[in-house]
ROPA-585722 format. One record per residue (C-alpha): x, z, y. Coordinates in pm, whole numbers, plus 50000, padded with zeros to 5 digits. Layout:
N
XZY...
This chain:
726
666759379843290669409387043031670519353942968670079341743325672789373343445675369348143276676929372943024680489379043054681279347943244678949362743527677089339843778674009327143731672399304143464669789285243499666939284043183663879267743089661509273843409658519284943161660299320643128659139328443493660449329543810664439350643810665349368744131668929351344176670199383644318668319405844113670139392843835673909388643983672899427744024672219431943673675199408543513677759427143728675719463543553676019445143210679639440143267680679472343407678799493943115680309468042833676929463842732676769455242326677279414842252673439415342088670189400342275668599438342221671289460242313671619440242614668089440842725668059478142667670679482842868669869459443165666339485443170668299513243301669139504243679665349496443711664219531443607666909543243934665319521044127662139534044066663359570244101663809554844486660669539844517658829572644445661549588044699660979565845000657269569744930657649610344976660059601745309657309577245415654509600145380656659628145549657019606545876653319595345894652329632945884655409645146107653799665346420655679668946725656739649946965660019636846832661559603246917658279587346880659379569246589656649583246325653349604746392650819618946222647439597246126644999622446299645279655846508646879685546355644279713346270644349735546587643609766946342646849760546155649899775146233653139746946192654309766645939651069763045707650849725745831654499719145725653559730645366650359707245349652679679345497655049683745159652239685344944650729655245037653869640345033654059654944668651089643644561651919606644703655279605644498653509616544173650709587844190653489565244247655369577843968652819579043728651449541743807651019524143481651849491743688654859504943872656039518043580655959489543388658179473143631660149501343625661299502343244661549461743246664619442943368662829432043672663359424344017660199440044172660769474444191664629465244363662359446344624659359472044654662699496044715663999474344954661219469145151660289505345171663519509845287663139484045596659789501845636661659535245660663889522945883661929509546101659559538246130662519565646134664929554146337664959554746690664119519146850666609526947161668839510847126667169476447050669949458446968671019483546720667819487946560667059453946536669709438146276669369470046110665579467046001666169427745961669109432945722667499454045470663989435045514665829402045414667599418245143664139421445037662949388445064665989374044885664869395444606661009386144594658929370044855656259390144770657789417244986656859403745316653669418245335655429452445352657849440745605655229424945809653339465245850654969468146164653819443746346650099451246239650479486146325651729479346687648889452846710646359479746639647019502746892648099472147162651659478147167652239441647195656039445647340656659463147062654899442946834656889413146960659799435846925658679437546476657749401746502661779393446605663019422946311660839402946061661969364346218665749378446173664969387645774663219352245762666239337945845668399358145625666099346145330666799309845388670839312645288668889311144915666999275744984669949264245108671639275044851669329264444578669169227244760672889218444688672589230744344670949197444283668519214744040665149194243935661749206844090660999230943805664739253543820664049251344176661159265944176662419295643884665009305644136662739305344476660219324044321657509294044299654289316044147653429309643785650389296843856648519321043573646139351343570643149364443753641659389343959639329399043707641739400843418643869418843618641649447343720640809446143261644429449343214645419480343501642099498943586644139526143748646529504143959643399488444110641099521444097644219538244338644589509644577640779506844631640429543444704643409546744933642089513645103638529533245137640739568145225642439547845549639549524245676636459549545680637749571745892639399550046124638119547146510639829521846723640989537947018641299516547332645519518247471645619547447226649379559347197649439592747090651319603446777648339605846614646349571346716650059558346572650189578846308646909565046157647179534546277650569531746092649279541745761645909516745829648139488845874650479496845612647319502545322645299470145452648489447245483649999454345110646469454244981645599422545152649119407045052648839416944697644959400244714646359366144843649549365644579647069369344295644899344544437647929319044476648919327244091651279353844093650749378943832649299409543930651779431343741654479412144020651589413744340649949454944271653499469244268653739464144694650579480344749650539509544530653049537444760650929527145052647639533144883649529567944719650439579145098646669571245238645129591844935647599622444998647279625045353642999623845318643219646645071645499672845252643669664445556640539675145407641559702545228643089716145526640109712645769638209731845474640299761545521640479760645834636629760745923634649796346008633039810845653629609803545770630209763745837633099762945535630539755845250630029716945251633959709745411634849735045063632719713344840634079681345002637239693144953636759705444584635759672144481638199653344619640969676344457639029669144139638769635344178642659629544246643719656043972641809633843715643509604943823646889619243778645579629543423644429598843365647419579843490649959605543294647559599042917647799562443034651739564843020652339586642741650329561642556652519532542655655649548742614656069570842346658359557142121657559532141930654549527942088654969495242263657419478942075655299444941964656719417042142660479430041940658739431341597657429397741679660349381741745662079398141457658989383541225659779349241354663029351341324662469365740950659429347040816659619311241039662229284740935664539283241251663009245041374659399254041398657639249541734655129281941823652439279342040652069313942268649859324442493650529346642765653089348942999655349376842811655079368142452655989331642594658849343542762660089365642477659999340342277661809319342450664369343642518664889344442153665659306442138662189294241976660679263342081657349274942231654199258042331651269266142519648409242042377644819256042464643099232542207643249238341819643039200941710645769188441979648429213941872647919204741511648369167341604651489176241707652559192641441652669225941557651649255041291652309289441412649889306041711651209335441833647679354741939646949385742183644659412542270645069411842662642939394842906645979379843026646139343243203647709313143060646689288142780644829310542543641369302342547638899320042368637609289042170641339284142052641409316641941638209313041741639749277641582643259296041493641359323441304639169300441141641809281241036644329296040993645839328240787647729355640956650879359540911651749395241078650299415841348651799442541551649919469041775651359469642141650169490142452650919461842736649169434442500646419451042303647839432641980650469409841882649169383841571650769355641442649259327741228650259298941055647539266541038647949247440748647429207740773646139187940428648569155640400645529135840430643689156140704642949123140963643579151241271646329164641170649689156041273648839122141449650089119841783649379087641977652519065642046653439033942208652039008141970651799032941710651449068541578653709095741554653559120041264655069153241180656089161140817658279192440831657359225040933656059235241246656899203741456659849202841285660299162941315658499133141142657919096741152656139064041401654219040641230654659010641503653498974941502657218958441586659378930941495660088942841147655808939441069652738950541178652738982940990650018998141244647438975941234648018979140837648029009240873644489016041029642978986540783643849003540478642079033540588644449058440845645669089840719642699096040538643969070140292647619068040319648289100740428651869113040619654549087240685657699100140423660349077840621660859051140888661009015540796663499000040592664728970540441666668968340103667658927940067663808920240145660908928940284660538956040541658968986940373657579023840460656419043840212653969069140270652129098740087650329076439853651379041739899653689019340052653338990440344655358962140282656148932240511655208896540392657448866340553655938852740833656568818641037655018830241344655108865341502656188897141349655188895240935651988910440849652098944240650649968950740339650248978440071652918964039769652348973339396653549003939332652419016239045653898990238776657158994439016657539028138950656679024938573659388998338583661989022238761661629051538508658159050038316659009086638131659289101938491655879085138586654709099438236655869136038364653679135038666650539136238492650289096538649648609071538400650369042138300649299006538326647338998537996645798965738063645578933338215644238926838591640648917338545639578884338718635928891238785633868912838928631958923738609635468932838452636538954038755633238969638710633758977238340636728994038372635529015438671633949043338455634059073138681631439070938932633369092239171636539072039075634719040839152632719053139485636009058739648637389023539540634619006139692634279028139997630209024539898627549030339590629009009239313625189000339206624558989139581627848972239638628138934039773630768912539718632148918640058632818955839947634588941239596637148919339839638248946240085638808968739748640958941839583642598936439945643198977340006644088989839627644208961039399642488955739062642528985638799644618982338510643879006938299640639031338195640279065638385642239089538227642249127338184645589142238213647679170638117647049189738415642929182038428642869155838649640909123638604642849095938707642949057738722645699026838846644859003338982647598976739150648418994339463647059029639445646299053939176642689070239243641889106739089639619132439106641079169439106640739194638824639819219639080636959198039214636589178939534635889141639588638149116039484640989106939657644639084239633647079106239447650279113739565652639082039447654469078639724656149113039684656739098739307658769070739517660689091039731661989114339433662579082539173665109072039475662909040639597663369057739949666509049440093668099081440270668949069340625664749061740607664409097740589666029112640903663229125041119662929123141498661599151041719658199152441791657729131042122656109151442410656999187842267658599205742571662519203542526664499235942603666399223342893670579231242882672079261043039673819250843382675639277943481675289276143841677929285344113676849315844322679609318744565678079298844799675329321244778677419352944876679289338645110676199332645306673999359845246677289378845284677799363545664674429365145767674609407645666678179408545884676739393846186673809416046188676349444646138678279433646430675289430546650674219464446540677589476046607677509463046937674039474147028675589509046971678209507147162676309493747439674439521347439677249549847405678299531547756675449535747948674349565847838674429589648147677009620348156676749651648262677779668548514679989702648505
């Protein structure tokens, strides 16, 4: 949101789409709040500082919620614009029934205070609490002002109900109450009446399509700046993640539909009254359902239905406790035990939601996603690619400039390189599966964990890859492999059949990465052959008439003995120390290591044919030499192409590492050893900064003509009101 408010240059920039969906003028709002405070030039003083206007907002969300309540419970006759759900005790005096009505309108603004949901939105630089605001305030509006004149408060309620769509689409469930709650008591004038308010906000919210079409943005910034859902997260992690959130808009639900009796042409204050706080609990509920279904996150969806679900628990509770004082002592028991429970039931929610949020937001207390980007920005080397999980370490992440991924398979991610996992606690949607999990911690070896409230736990973990692992780092190419050698995807190397040889199908006859291991360069040519060296050998071209040349390992070893034979002498890497045998038998007498020689033949030396002596000669060449023991406890042996040992640590035999000899003895030209990006990792698309005066200007006129209808409807109506007479 930060980045996207376009700094000090204002406007709006457009990101990588994986961040989530930005609320275009949710965040003009904030850049023009960033400017006017001089907000510090760091990342973190910035995002602390774009926090504050949410926690207002939210200060007006509980507010609207307490005027909402207050007209739903307002008895009297009135303008007709907002009655109470149910008749008015006839034991209580108004006085006594005014104080109930600002209790329960108390008690609604403290369950919407203490929401761990709504509260989370609140202390985030979000745009859902500006829109729950917003469309509260069309709901107000609509509810509290007088609907004579029409024409007046028509553009009025459509004005601040677009608002609210421009900010989040989620809102028009809210905006769409109205129209329910005339349906249910068959006020269908009046209903069509909402149905134009809510058509007129419709059409205020498409100046941002427009808008966003002529941007010529591709389908996925598009989609970041309409508000295109995610696409992650579930019902049932949802209701894991905010017990409460769900727990209060169930039992508000339950509070407005049990007791509701549909009366037949009912318009009395209080057949609106309830059916006005029925429509407005069902609808948010319902719309919050269907957004989570179509893969908006719940923490985006809940926030919409919690101050109606607040308002329908209030007024039941003050409804009941009310009738309980009011009955005779003799019939008062059961109403007072009724009563008593309920009371109980809603104080130990508001203890329970109050624990909930001192827990999350005590200081320090939920401060994992910034220690995790401070450990990656301290302990990972700037190019490495991190595979994330859910939706906020993701987008924190990328906030931060790391190249993320979102891999939900161990083995693929490590073909491509990739060797940090960032891992959570929370049930939370997205690519983290728990089999990936499993595989990372299996794996891998942690590199730092942080506690955090929102997200259970905050691990990261680095997987490393053995050079000759035949998984690892081997991503399928056009006529070819790819293969990272640096880092974390940091870049690597193709091995391609082409015009220069076939070093692929060489490749794969020789044995894979099993054999060769990691590519150390591209191909070259130095006045010869063509030539890629790899972790234990090197693949040279051999002239061809027809077709590209065919590609077989060269002799290395008595190269690099001939380059600088006291620097092959340093690595612990035997010498040549006699002749190529010429048969069979004299292979076999020089092949004294049976592990040594197993590997050579790929089979049982006492078993093998002469089929299995060929391909050896063809792969690594004849030995020239006796296995050696060296300095550093290995057990090694050349041979023409490859030298074979067997580790001082244990393990089976395997090619040592001569090609890494080659590339430090200089055999390896330089321009070979430029890597290329890993192909397929997702690229961090460039910052457009994108040109929001159009976007004013019509959001802008649209707001001034329903101002100057509104201004007209009212002086209509100061004309033809009638005058009196001395």
């Amino acid at each position: 949101m930060v980045r996207a408010a376009g700094g000090s240059g204002g406007g709006l920039v457009a990101q990588d789409p994986r961040v989530g969906p930005i609320e275009p003028l949710h965040a003009l709002a904030v850049g023009a709040w960033l400017r006017a405070t001089e907000a510090g030039s760091s990342l973190e003083g910035a995002v602390r500082e774009a926090r504050v206007p949410s926690r207002f907002l939210l200060a007006g969300v509980v507010v609207l919620t307490v005027l909402l309540c207050l007209l739903l419970m307002r008895v009297g006759p009135g303008t007709g614009a907002a009655a109470g759900p149910g008749p008015t005790p006839p034991q209580l005096r108004v006085d006594r029934w005014r104080r109930w009505r600002l209790g329960a309108a108390a008690l609604a603004g403290a369950l919407v205070a203490l929401d761990p949901v709504l509260v989370l939105n609140g202390r985030a630089a979000t745009g859902t609490v500006l829109a729950v605001a917003l469309a509260l305030g069309a709901l107000a509006v609509a509810w509290g002002l007088p609907a004579r004149p029409t024409l007046r408060w028509l553009p009025l309620v459509a004005a601040v109900g677009g608002l609210a769509l421009l900010v989040s689409p989620l809102a028009l469930p809210v905006l769409a109450v109205p129209v329910v709650a005339e349906l249910l008591q068959g006020r269908h004038r009046e209903a069509w009446r909402d149905m134009a308010a809510l058509g007129l906000g419709i059409g205020l919210w498409l100046a941002l399509p427009i808008w966003v079409a002529g941007q010529g943005l591709d389908a996925g910034q598009a989609g970041w700046l309409l508000g295109r859902p995610p696409g992650r997260g579930a019902i049932a992690a949802s209701v894991a993640d905010a017990p409460l959130t769900w727990l209060l808009v169930a039992a508000g639900l339950a509070a407005t539909i049990l007791p509701w009796r549909p009366r037949s042409g009912a318009r009395s204050e209080a057949g609106a009254g309830a059916a006005r706080l029925l429509a407005w609990t069902a609808t948010t509920a319902a719309g919050a359902l269907v957004a989570i279904v179509f893969g908006y996150p719940a923490e985006q969806a809940l926030p919409f239905a919690v101050p109606a679900a607040a308002a329908s628990l209030a007024v039941a509770a003050t409804r009941a406790a009310a009738a309980a004082r009011a009955r005779r002592p003799v019939r008062q028991a059961v109403p007072r035990l009724v009563g008593a429970g309920v009371g109980v039931a809603l104080a130990a929610l508001l203890v329970a939601q109050g624990v909930d949020w001192e827990a999350r937001y005590r200081p320090s207390a939920d401060d994992g996603l910034d220690r995790l980007v401070a450990t990656v920005h301290d302990k990972v080397p700037a190019c490495s690619v991190i595979n994330a999980a859910g939706s906020d370490d993701r987008a924190r992440l990328l906030a931060a400039g790391a190249t993320v991924t979102g891999f939900s398979d161990g083995p693929a991610a490590q073909a491509a390189g990739v060797r940090y996992f960032v891992l959570t606690g929370a049930a939370h949607g997205g690519p983290m599966t728990p089999s990936l999990a499993a595989w990372v911690r299996q794996h891998g070896t942690r590199v730092a964990v942080h506690p955090s409230r929102t997200l259970s736990r905050l691990e990261l973990w680095r997987v490393n890859a053995a050079p000759l692992d035949p998984v690892a780092d081997r991503l399928p190419v056009p006529d070819g492999v790819f293969s990272n050698v640096r880092g974390s995807a940091c870049g690597g190397y193709r091995v391609v059949d082409s015009q220069a040889g076939t070093f692929y199908t060489a490749y794969r006859a020789v044995g894979g990465k099993a054999v060769l291991g990691r590519p150390l360069g591209t191909v070259w040519t130095s006045d010869g052959p063509a030539l890629q060296a790899f972790d234990t050998m090197v693949l040279g071209a051999a002239p061809a008439t027809d077709g590209p040349p065919a590609v077989a390992p060269i002799e290395l070893p008595p190269l690099l003995a001939k380059l600088d034979v006291e620097a092959v002498a340093d690595a612990d890497i035997p010498l040549p120390s006699a002749r190529p045998p010429v048969t069979d038998g004299q292979t076999q007498a020089l092949l004294k290591d049976k592990a040594i020689a197993r590997e050579y033949l790929g089979t049982d030396p006492a078993s093998a044919s002469a089929a299995d002596w060929r391909r050896a000669r063809a792969r690594f060449g004849r030995p020239l030499g006796l296995p050696q023991v060296m300095p550093d406890g290995a057990v090694r042996q050349t041979f023409e192409r490859v030298v074979l040992e067997l580790p001082a640590d244990g393990g089976p035999a395997r090619p040592a590492a001569l090609g890494r000899l080659a590339v430090r003895l200089g055999l390896v030209p330089k321009q070979a050893m430029r890597p290329e990006p890993v192909p397929g990792l997702p690229a961090s698309p460039a910052e457009t900064r994108l040109d929001t005066g159009p976007l004013l200007r019509l959001v802008g006129g649209g707001l001034l003509l329903l101002a100057l209808a509104a201004g007209a409807g009212l002086a209509v109506a100061r004309q033809t009101r009638p005058t009196r007479s001395g």
